[in-house]
C-alpha positions as CSV (number, residue, x, y, z in Angstrom):
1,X,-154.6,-260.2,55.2
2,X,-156.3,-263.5,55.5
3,X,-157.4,-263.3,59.2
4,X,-159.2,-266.7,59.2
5,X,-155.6,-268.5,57.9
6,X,-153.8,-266.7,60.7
7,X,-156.2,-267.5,62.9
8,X,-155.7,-271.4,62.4
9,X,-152.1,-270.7,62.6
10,X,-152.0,-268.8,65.5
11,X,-153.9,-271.5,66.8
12,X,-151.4,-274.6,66.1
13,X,-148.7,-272.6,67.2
14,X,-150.6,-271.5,70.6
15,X,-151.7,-275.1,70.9
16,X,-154.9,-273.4,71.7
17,X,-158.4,-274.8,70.5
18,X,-159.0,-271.2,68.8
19,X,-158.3,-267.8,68.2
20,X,-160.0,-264.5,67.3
21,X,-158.1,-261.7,66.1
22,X,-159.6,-257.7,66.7
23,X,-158.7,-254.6,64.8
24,X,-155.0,-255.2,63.9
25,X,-153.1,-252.1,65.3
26,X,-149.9,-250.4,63.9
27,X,-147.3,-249.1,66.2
28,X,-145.8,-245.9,66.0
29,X,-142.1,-245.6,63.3
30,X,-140.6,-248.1,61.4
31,X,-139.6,-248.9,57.9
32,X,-139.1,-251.7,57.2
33,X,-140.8,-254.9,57.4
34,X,-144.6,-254.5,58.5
35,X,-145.6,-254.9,61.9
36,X,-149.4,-255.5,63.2
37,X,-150.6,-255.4,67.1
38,X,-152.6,-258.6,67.0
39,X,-155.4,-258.1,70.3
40,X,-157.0,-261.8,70.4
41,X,-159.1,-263.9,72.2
42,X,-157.4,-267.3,72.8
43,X,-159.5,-270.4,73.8
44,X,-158.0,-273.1,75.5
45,X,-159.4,-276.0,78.0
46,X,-163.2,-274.1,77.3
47,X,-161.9,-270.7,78.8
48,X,-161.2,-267.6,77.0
49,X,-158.3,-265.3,77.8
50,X,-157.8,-261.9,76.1
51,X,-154.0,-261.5,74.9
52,X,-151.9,-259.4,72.4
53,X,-149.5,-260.4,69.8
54,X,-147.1,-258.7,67.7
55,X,-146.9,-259.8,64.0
56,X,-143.8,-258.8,61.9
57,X,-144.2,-259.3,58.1
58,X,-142.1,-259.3,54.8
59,X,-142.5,-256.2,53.0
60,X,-142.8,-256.7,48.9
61,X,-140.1,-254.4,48.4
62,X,-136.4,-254.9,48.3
63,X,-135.0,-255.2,52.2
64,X,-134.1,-251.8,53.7
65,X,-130.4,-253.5,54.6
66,X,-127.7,-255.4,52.4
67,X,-128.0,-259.6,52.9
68,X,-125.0,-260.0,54.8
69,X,-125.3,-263.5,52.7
70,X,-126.7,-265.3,50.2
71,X,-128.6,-268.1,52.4
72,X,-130.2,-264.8,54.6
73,X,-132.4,-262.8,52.6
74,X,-135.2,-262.2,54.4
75,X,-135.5,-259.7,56.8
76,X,-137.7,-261.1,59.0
77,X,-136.3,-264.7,59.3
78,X,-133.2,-263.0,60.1
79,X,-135.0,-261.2,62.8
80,X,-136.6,-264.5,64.0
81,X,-133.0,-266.2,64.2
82,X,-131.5,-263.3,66.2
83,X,-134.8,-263.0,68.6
84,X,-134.5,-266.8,68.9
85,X,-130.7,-267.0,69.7
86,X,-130.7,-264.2,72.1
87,X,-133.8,-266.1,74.0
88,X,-131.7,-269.0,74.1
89,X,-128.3,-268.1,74.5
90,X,-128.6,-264.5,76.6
91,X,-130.5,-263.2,79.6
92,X,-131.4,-260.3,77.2
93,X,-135.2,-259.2,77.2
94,X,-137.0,-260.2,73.7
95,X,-140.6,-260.6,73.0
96,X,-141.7,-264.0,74.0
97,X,-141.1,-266.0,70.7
98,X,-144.9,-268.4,68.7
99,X,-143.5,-268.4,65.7
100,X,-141.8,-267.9,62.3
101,X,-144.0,-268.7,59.0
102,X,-141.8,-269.3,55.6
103,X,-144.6,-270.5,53.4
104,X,-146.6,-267.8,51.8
105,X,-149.6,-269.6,51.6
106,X,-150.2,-268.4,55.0
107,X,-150.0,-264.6,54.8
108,X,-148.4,-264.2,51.5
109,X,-145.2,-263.7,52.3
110,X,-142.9,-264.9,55.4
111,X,-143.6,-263.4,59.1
112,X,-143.5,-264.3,62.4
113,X,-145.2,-263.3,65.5
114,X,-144.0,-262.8,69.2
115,X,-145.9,-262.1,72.8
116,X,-146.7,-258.4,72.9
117,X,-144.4,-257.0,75.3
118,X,-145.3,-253.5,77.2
119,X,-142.8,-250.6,77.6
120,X,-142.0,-246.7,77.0
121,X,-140.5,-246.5,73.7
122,X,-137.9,-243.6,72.9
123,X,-139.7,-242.1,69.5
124,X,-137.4,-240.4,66.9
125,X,-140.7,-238.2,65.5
126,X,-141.3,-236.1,67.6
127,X,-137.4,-236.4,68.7
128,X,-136.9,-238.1,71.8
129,X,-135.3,-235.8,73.3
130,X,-137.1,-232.6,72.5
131,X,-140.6,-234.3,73.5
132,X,-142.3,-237.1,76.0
133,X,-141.1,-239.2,78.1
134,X,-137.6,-239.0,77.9
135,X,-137.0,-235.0,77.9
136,X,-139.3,-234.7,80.7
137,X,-137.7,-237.6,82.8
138,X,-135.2,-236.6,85.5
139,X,-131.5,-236.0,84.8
140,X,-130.3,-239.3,86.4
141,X,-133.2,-241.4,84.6
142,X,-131.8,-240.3,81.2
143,X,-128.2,-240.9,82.4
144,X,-129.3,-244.2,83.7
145,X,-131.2,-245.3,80.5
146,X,-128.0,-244.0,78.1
147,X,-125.1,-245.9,80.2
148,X,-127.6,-249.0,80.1
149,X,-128.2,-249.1,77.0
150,X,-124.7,-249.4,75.6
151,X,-124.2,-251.6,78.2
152,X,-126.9,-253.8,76.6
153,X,-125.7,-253.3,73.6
154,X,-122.3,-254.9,74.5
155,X,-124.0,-257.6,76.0
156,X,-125.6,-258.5,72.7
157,X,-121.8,-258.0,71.1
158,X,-120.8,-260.9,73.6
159,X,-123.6,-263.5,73.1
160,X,-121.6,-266.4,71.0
161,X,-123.1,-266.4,67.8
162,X,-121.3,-270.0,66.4
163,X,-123.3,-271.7,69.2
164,X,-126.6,-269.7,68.9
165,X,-126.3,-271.1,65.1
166,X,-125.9,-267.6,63.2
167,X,-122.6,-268.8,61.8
168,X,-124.5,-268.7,58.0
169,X,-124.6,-264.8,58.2
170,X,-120.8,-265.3,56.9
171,X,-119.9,-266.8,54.1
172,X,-117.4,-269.0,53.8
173,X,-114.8,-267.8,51.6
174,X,-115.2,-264.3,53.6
175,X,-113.5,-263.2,57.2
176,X,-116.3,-260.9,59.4
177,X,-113.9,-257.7,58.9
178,X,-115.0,-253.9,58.1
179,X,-113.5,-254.1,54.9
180,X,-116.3,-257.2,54.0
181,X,-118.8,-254.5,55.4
182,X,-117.1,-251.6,53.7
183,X,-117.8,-253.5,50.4
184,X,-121.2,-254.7,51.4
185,X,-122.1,-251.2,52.4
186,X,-120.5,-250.1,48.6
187,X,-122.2,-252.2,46.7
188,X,-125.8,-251.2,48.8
189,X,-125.3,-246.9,48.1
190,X,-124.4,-247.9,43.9
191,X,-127.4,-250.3,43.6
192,X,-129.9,-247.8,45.5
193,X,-128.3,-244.3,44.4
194,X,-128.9,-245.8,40.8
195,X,-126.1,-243.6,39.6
196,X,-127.8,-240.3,41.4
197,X,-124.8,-238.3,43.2
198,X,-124.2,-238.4,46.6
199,X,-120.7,-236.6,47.4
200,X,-120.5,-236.7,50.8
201,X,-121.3,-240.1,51.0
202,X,-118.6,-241.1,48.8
203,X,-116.1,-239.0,50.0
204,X,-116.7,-241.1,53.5
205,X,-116.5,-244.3,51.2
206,X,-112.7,-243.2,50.1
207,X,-111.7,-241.6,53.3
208,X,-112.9,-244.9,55.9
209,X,-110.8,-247.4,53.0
210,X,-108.0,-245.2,53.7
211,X,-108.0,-245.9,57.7
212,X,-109.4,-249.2,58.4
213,X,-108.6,-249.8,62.1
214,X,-107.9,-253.1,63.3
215,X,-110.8,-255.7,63.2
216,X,-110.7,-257.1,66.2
217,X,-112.7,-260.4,67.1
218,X,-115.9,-260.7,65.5
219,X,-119.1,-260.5,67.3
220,X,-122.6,-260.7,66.6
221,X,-123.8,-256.9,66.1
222,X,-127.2,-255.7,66.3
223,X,-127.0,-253.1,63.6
224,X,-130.1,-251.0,64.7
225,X,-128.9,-250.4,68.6
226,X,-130.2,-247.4,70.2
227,X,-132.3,-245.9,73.0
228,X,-135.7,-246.0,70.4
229,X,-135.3,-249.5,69.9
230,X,-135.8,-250.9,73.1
231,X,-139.0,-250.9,75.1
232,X,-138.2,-249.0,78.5
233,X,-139.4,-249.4,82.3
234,X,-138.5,-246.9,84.0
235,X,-134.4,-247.4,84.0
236,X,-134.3,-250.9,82.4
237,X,-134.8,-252.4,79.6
238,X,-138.1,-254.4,78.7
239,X,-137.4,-255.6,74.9
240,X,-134.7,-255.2,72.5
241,X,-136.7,-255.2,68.9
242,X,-135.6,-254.8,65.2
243,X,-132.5,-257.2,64.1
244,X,-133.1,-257.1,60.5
245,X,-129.4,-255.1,60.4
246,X,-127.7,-257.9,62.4
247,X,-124.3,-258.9,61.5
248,X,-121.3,-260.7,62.3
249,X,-118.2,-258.5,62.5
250,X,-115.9,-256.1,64.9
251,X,-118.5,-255.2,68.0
252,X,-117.1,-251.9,67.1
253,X,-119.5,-252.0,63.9
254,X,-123.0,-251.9,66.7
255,X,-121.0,-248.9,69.1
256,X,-120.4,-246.6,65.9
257,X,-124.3,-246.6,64.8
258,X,-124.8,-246.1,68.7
259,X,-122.8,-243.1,68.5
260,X,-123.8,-241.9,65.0
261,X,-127.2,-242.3,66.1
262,X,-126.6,-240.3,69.5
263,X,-124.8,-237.2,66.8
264,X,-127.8,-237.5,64.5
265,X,-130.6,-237.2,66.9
266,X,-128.5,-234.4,68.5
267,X,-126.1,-232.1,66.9
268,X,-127.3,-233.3,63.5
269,X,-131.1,-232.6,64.2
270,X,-130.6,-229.1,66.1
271,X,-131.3,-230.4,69.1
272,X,-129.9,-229.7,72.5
273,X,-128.0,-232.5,74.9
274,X,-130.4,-232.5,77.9
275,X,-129.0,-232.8,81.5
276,X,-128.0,-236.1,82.5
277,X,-127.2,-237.3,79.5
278,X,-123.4,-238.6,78.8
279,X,-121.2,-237.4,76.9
280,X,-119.4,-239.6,74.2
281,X,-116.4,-240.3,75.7
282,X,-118.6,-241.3,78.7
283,X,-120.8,-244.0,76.5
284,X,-117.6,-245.3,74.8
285,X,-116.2,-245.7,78.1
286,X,-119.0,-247.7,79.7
287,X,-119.3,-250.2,76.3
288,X,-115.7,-250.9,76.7
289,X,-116.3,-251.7,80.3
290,X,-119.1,-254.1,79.6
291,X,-117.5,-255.3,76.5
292,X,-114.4,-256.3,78.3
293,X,-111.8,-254.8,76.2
294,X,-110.8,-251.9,74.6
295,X,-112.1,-250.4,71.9
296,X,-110.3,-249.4,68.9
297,X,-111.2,-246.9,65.7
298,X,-113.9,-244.8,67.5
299,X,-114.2,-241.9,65.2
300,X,-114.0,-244.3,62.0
301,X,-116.8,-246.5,63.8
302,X,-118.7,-243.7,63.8
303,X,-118.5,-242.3,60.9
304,X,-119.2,-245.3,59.0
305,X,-122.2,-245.4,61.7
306,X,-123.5,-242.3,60.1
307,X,-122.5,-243.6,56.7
308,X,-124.6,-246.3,56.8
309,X,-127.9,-244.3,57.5
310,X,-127.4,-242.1,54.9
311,X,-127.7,-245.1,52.6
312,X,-130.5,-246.4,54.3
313,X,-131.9,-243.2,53.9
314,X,-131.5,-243.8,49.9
315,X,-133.1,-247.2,50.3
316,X,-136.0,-245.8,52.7
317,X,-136.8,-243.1,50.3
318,X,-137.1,-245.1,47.4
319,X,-139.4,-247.6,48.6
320,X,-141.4,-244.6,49.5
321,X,-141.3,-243.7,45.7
322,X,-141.9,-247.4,44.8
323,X,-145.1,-247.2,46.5
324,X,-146.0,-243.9,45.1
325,X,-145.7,-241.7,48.1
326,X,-142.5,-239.9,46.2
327,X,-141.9,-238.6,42.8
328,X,-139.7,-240.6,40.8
329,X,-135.9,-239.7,41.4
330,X,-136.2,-237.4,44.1
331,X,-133.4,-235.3,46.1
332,X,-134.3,-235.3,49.1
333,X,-131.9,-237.9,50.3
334,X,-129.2,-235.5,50.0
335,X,-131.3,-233.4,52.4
336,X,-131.6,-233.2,56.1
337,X,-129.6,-234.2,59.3
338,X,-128.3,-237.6,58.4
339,X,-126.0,-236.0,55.8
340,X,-125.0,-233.3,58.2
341,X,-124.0,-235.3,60.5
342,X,-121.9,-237.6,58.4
343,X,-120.7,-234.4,56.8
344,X,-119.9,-233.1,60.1
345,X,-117.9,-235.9,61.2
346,X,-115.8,-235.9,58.2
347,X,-115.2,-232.1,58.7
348,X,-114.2,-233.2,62.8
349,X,-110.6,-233.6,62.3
350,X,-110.3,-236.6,58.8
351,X,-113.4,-238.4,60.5
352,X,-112.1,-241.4,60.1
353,X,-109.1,-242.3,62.6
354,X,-108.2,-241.9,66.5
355,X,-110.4,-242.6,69.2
């Protein structure tokens, strides 16, 4: 990285008359784009102040999520467009917004950089809910943070995404529907599985096509919601991070990966459902509430929730082998508790109808 170049940069954008960046740090999780913990020392008006940025960068590899269209491609301008519209057109809690860099004479590649925001942070390794904060918070604090979370999740679901300017992310020969995902999502698993077998994830493939539930009005959908990424004090949320999965369709697309997600980290990891937390019904409940409507196709939602990490999962492991971290061609995407739970909701009743 070419600190001196981001240093100027940081420095037009702060309107300061310099900056110093420290020891970039790396936050725990993630894969996809890279992300750096900027500390700095800012100079402006002859004073220093010492200050923290987040920097979110283009990875060289392939993106870790289908391009919902052919004008968004990069991961982390879509990321800036969804942090920016949210700032604008929400009272949701982002990371204070410097600035998005498209030329990659800068960096190398396209990034952006936000205000470092502060906040407990749900981790998935070691599982949330087996160790820190959250397993040893009290009953009603985990209730607390699970009912408001999908409540912020429907509140994302509502912000209006033609005025917030995100109205590209659909084509326009194509209607926002879950069959345009379905065949988004298709065409992801063939390109990544590179004709490697996967039967579970095809049989969901087949059965979801055969019980599409109705659309509904389209929203703008997170893609990545859940408890691990926001940033957490105490009961409320600080920061909602990671949009590089937003897309415009059903709001039911965002509640099924919130479900999945909830099954995955759960019943599909081994682990136990700690006191206070709800129960499914209870979650799906308190979205529709917030939402303000009722929601249709839960059990499809989810499964095609926990369809879409197991291709991610694909994508994930081959950028691992990309980078040499892997052997070529490897099996272990059809291992582990992202196919048991998609394999477990297909065995739960068809997996893909009712509510």
């Amino acid at each position: 990285m070419d600190v001196p170049r981001l240093e100027a940069w940081l420095a037009g954008r702060l309107g300061a008359e310099s900056v110093r960046i420290g020891e970039p740090g790396r936050p725990d999780g993630g894969y996809s784009g890279e992300t750096l913990i900027l500390p700095t020392v800012v100079r402006r008006g002859g004073h220093e102040i010492a200050d923290r940025y987040v920097l979110r960068r283009e990875p060289p590899e392939a993106a870790i999520y289908p391009a919902q269209s052919p004008t968004v491609t990069v991961e982390v301008e879509l990321q800036w467009r969804v942090l920016w519209a949210l700032a604008e057109h929400s009272d949701l809690p982002v990371a204070p917004a410097v600035g998005y860099e498209a030329d990659p004479s800068v960096l190398g590649g396209p990034f952006f950089v936000t205000g470092f925001v502060d906040g407990e942070v749900p981790r998935e390794t070691p599982a949330y809910v087996v160790e820190g904060f959250f397993a040893e918070a009290s009953p009603q604090r985990r209730r607390d943070m699970c009912l408001t979370a999908v409540r912020t999740v429907a509140a994302v679901n509502r912000v209006d995404w033609r005025a917030a300017g995100l109205d590209d992310l659909v084509p326009a020969e194509e209607r926002p529907e879950h069959v345009r995902q379905l065949d988004l999502w298709r065409a992801f698993a063939e390109q990544e599985l590179r004709g490697r077998p996967h039967p579970t994830l095809w049989e969901a493939f087949d059965r979801l096509v055969d019980g599409i539930p109705d659309p509904g009005e389209p929203a703008l959908c997170w893609g990545d919601c859940r408890l691990g990424n926001m940033f957490w004090d105490g009961t409320t949320p600080t920061c909602l991070t990671d949009f590089e999965g937003a897309t415009i369709a059903p709001a039911e697309f965002d509640l099924g990966w919130f479900l999945s997600f909830d099954r995955w980290i759960h019943e599909g990891c081994g682990n136990p459902r700690l006191t206070g937390e709800p129960s499914r019904e209870e979650l799906v409940e308190v979205y529709a509430g917030a939402l303000g409507r009722p929601v249709v196709g839960v059990r499809w939602q989810e499964c095609f929730g926990a369809l879409r990490y197991c291709a991610i999962v694909v994508r994930v492991l081959n950028r691992l082998e990309e980078r040499g971290d892997l052997p070529p061609d490897s099996d272990l995407y059809l291992a582990g508790g992202v196919v048991d739970t998609l394999r477990m909701l297909l065995d739960d009743d068809d997996g893909t109808g009712g509510d």
